[in-house]
N, C-alpha and C positions, 0 to 999 in steps of 0.2 A: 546374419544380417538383421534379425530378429530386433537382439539384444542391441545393438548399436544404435538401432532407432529408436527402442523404447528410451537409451540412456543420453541421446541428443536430444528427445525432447524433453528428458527430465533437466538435464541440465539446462535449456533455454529458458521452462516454465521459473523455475528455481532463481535461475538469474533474475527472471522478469520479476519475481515475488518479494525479492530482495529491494531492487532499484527502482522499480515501476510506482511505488508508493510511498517513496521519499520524494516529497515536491515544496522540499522547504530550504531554507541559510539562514544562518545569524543574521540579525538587521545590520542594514551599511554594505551585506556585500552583494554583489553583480549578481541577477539572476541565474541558477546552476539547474535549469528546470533540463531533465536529461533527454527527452527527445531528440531527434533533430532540429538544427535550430532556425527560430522566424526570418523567413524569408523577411521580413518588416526590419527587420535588424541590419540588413543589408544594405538597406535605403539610405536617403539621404539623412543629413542630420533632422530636420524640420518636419517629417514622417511619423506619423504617431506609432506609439512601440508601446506595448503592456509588461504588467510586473505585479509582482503580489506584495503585498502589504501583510506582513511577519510577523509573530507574538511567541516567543521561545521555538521557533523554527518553521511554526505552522504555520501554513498560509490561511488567512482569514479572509481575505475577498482580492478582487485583481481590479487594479485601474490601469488611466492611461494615461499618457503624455505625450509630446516629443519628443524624438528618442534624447535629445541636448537636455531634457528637463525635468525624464521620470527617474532618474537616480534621486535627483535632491528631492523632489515630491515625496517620495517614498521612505525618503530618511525623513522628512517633516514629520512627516505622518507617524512615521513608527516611535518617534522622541517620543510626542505626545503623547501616545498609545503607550508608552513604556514609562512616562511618569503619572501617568492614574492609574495604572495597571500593579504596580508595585506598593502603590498604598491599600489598593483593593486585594490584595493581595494578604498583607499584613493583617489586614482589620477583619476581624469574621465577621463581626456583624454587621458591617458596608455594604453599600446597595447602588447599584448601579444604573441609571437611568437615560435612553437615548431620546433626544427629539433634532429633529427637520425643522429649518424656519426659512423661510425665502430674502436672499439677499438682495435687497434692492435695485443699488446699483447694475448689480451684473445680472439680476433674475436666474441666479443657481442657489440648487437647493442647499445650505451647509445643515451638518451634523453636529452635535454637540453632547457632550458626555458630562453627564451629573454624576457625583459620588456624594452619596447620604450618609449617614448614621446614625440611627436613632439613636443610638443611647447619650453621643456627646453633643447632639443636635449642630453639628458640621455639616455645610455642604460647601462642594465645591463642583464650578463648571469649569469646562474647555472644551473652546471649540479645537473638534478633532479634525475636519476637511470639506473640500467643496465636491457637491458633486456637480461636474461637466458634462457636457453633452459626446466626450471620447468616451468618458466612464460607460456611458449609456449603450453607445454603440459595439461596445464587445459584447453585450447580451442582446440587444435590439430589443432594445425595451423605452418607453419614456423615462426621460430624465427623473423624474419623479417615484414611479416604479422602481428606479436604480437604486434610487436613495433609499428606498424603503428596504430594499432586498440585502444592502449594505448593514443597516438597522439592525435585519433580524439574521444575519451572519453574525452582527458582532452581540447579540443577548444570546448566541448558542455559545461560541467560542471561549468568550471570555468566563464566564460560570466555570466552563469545564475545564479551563486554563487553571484556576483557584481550587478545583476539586484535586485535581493531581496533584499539588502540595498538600495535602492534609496525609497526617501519619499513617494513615489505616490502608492508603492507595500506594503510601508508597512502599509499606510491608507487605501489600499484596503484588506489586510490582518488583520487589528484592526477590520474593519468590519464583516468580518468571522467569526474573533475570537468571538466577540459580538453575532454574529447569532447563534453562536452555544452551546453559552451559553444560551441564551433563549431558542432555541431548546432544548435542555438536560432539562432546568427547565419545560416544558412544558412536555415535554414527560414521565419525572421523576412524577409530578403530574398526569397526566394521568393514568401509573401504578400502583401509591398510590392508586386512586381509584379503580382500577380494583382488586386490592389486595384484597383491606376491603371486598367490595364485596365478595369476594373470599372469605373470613377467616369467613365471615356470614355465608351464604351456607354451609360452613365442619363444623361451629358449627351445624349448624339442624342435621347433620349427625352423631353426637357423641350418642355413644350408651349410652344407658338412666339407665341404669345399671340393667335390670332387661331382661331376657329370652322369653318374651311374645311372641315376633314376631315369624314368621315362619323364619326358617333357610335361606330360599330364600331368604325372605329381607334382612335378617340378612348382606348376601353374598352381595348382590346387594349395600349395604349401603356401606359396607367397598371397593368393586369395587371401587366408585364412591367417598369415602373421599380417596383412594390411588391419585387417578389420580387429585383429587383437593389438596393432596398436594404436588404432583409431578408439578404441575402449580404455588402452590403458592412459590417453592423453588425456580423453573423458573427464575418467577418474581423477587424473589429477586436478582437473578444473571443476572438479565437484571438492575438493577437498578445499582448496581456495574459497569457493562458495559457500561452503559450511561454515569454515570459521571468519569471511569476510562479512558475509550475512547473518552470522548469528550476533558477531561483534555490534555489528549494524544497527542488528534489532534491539540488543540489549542498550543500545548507548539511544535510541527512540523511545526507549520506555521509560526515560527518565524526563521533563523540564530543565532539568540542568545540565544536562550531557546530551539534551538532542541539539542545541547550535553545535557542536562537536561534532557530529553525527555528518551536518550538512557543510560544514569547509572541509569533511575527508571526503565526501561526496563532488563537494566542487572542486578539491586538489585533481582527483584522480578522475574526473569527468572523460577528456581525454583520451588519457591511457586505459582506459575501462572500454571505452567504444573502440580504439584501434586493436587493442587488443581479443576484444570478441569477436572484430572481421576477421586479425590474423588465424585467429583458432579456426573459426570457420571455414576459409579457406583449407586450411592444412587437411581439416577432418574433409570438404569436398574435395579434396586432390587424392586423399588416400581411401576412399570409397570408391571412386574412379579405376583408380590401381584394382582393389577389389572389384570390379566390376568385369574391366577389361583381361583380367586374369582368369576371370570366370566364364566369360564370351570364346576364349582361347581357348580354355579349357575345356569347352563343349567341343568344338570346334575340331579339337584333337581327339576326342573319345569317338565321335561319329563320322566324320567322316573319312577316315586315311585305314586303306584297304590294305593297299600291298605294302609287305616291308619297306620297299624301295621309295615307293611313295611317303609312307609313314614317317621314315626317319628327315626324309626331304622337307615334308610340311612339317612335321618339328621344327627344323632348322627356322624356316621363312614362319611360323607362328609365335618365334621366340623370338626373332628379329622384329616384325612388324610390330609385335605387344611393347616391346621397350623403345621404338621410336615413338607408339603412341601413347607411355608414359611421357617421354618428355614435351611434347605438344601440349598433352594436359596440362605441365606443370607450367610452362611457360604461359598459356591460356589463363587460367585460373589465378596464379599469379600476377597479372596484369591487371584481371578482373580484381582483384583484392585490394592492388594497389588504388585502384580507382574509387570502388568502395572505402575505401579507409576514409580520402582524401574527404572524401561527400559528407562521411560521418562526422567528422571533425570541423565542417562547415564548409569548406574550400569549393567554389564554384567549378566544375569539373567541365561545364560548356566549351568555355575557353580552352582549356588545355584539351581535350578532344578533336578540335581545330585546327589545333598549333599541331596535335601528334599527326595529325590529317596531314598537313602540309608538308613536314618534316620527315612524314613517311613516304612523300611524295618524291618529297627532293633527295632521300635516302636510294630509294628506287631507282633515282636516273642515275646517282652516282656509285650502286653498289650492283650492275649487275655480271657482276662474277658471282657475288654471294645470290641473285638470283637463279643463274646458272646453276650454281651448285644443288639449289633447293628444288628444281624442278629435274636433274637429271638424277638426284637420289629419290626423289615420288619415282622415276619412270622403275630404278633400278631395283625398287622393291616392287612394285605394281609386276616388273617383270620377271623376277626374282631369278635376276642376274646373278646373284649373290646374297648370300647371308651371315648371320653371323657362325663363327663355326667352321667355315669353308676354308678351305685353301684357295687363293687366287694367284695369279700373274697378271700384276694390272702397271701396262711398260718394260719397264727394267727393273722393276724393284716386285715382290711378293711377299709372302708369309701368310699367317693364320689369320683370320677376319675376326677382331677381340671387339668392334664396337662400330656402328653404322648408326647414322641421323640422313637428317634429308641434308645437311651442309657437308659431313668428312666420312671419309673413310679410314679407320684404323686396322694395320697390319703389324703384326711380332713374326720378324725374318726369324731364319735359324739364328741368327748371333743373339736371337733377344732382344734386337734394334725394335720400337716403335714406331712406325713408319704411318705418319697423316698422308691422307690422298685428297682432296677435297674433288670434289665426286665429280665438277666439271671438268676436270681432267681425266675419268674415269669415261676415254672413248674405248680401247680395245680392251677384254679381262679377258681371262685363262680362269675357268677354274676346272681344276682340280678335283672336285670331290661333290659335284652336282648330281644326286641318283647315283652313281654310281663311279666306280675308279679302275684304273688299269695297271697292271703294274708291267712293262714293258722291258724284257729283260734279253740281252745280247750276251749272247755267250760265247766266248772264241776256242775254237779249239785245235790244234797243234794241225797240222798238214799231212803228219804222219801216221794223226787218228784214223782207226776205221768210223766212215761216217754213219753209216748203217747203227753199228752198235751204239754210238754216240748218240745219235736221235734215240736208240730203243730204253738207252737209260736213263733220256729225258723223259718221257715219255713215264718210265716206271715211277722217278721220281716226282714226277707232279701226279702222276694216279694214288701212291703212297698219300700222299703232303691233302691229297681233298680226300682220303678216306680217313682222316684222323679227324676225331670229333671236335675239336679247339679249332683246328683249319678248313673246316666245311663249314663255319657260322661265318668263316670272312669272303670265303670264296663263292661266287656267285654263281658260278658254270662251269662246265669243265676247262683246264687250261685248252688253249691253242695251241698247237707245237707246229709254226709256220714251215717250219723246214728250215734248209740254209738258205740265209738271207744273202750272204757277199763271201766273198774272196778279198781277205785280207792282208798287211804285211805280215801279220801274228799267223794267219790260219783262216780256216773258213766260221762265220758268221753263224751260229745257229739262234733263230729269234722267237721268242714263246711270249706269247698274251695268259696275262692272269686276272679276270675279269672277277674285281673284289668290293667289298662294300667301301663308300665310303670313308677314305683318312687311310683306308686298311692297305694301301697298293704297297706302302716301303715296307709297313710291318710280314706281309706276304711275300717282297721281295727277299727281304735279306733271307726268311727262313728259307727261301727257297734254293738259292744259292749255299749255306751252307748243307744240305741236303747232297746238292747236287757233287759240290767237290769230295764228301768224304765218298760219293758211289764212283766219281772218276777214278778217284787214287784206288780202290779196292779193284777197279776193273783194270787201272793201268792205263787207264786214257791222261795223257798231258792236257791240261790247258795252253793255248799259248801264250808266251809271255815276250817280252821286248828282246830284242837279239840282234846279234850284228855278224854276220856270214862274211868268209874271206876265201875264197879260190886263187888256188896256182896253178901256173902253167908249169909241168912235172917237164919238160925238153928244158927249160932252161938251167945252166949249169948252178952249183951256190952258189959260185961265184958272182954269177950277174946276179944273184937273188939278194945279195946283199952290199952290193952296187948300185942296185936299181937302174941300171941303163943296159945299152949293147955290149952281149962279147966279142964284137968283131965277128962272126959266122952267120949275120943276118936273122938272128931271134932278136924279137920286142922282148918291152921289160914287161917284168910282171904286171897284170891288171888285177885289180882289187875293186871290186863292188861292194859295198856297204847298203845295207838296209835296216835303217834306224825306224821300231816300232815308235809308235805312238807313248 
């Protein structure tokens, strides 16, 4: 658990380091500032809304407007800014000069930008903007103050705008760019191998498809492949982040390829935020898993005493752990979806409301699916049942392959699938709760001695629990009831085999064959279906194959018939 935290928050710090410190676009387009977005933006048109004012991607100072008004402001603004900037640019020996002069009319302060050069004795002005009093109020400062602070933004900016074109910064920037490409290749193969690794390891842990182990394990293994693939998703979104953010970084060390930098920034704005809730999500749904795995797992190592007991909480701790897997995922998933929506800007109040309402109205019209959800909480709470078990729930049964608070899933003998939806699950049978019976009737012929009969039941079920393979299923000695009925076959003899769980048919059959090879060696018949015919020996053949009177007062034959089952 260690490791999966240290590499969620390498990988959040890493994202942040990437994107947190790109707060720039090309001039002309829509602010792409990656926060959340202003609440002021939501407003009316006539609402003031802020923006930055751009110079090869970087922001040089932020003003304001209405939100109808700071698009065009802000492209004013940048023209200018981008046709003195590009001469100053050219010209080395240019010199660049800001002053304030108060506009009459309006009494705001405008700015104006000198471009000198001594040597061809050129100057040229333009005015670059007015400062207003919105300008003002995003720093709370006087308008005056504003202006000046704008000033001395733009004698740092723009200098250092003109130094990163000179050859010497951008040989030493080619450099970088190189180092970081290697880096990223280096780092990028590092990960690859830690990957494989990783995808080795949660292969050992893929369950082998067959029930042997103890349930402990069971838990312990799926713990430990959640969290290994909650690392290997990690990984993979650290490998995106290496080459999206080195890409990133190298296309910002340039003037000429950072507007490039900020419309892949503002394409993928978006898909970057929905996509870091989905991760998130997934990595908190499968930590959960791990958690609740591990909660199970305690769970089953200390407390479950007796066999009987032990194998029972097995059953109900593998059942309850995978319903509250899916609660999780439906939970968290909801949550995500919610989250998404918030990040992407989408006012979530409303639809909160609306879900309120709709789950209102859901509720009066769905309560079968109510029903079903409260009488699967009772049927685990009371662990009616679980997975695993054998039941009879109605007319229909089979194996219990899958339980939630809404269905219940059964596989009859034919292999049918059989949903129960759990409101219907008023009377169950089960089968294989603690403990199992295997209830066996045996007929045996009329003409058996019963004495001997019973004593070779008897021998053959003291045989059948002293054999090491059949004393792990058998739980106590059998019963040997005695004869139970008088039959058309013969008399009834009825034995209890009191066995572990599932084990009742696997006990019965051996035990039946056991039993018929020790009849046939001692000579006892079983009985089996037969049809008995007596005659009356006074009557002549003649009427015997007549069937009526021979005239001397004898009835005709009588024939009794008794048809076994």
């Amino acid at each position: 658990m260690r490791i999966s935290a240290w590499t969620i928050a390498g990988s959040i710090a890493l994202a942040g380091w990437v994107i947190s410190p790109v707060q720039a676009q090309i001039p002309g387009l829509p602010d792409v500032n990656l926060p959340t977005p202003n609440p002021l933006k939501q407003q009316s048109e006539d609402t003031a809304d802020s923006g930055c004012v751009r110079l090869d991607g970087r922001c040089l100072f932020e003003i304001a407007a209405p939100k109808s008004e700071l698009p065009q402001r802000i492209q004013e603004i940048e023209q200018r800014l981008q046709d003195i900037s590009q001469t100053y640019f050219k010209n080395e020996s240019a010199e660049l000069e800001f002053r304030k002069e108060l506009d009459q009319p309006s009494s705001l302060p405008e700015i104006y930008v000198s471009l000198l050069d001594e040597q061809d004795n050129r100057f040229k002005e333009v005015r670059l903007m007015s400062v207003t009093n919105q300008d003002a109020d995003l720093t709370g400062v006087p308008i005056e103050t504003r202006a000046d602070e704008i000033i001395e933004q733009l004698e740092q900016q723009l200098p250092q705008a003109k130094q990163e074109r000179q050859p010497a910064v951008l040989t030493d920037r080619v450099g970088v760019a190189v180092g970081t490409g290697v880096a990223m290749i280096v780092a990028s193969l590092l990960i690859y191998r830690w990957e494989r690794r990783l995808k080795r390891s949660k292969q050992l842990l893929e369950p082998s498809g067959s029930n042997a182990e103890p349930i402990s394990t069971q838990l312990t293994q799926n713990q430990q492949r959640n969290v290994k693939e909650v690392l290997h998703r990690l990984l993979q979104l650290t490998q995106g982040v290496i080459w999206v953010g080195g890409s990133l970084l190298i296309l910002s060390l340039f003037p000429y390829t950072r507007p490039l930098q900020i419309l892949i920034l503002a394409s993928f704005r978006i898909p970057v935020r929905v996509g870091i809730v989905g991760l998130g999500t997934y990595v908190i749904i499968r930590l959960s898993y791990a958690l609740t795995d591990r909660f199970s797992s305690a769970i089953v190592r200390n407390h479950l005493l007796t066999p009987e007991s032990a194998q029972r909480s097995q059953l109900r701790v593998s059942t309850v752990s995978g319903v509250t897997k899916n609660i999780i995922t439906l939970s968290f998933s909801a949550i995500g979806l919610l989250v998404a929506l918030a990040a992407i800007g989408i006012d979530i109040g409303p639809l909160l409301a609306g879900a309120g309402i709709i789950g209102l109205g859901l509720s009066l019209a769905s309560q079968n699916l109510i029903k079903d959800a409260i009488n699967g909480f009772f049927i685990l709470l009371e662990d009616q049942y679980a997975v695993g078990d054998v039941i009879a729930v109605g007319d229909v049964g089979g194996f219990v392959e899958m339980i939630n608070l809404r269905i219940t899933q059964l596989r009859d003998a034919e292999g049918r699938l059989i949903t129960v939806p759990n409101g219907e699950v008023r009377i169950v049978g089960n089968l294989s709760s603690n403990w199992s019976r295997a209830d066996l009737n045996i007929p045996v012929t009329y003409q058996a001695d019963v004495d001997k009969a019973l004593d070779l039941v008897r021998q053959v079920a003291h045989e059948m629990l002293m054999t090491q393979m059949w004393r792990e299923r058998i739980l106590d000695q059998p019963d040997i009831l005695g004869v139970d009925n008088f039959g058309d076959r013969g008399f009834i003899i009825r034995v209890w085999i009191k066995t572990q769980p599932l084990k009742q048919w696997e006990v019965a059959r051996e035990f039946r064959r056991r039993l018929k090879a020790a009849f046939d060696e001692a000579g006892i018949l079983l009985s089996v279906p037969q049809q008995a015919l007596w005659f009356n020996n006074t009557l002549p053949t003649q009427s015997l194959s007549n069937g009526h009177s021979n005239g001397h007062g004898h009835q005709d034959v009588q024939a009794e018939y008794a048809e076994m089952e």
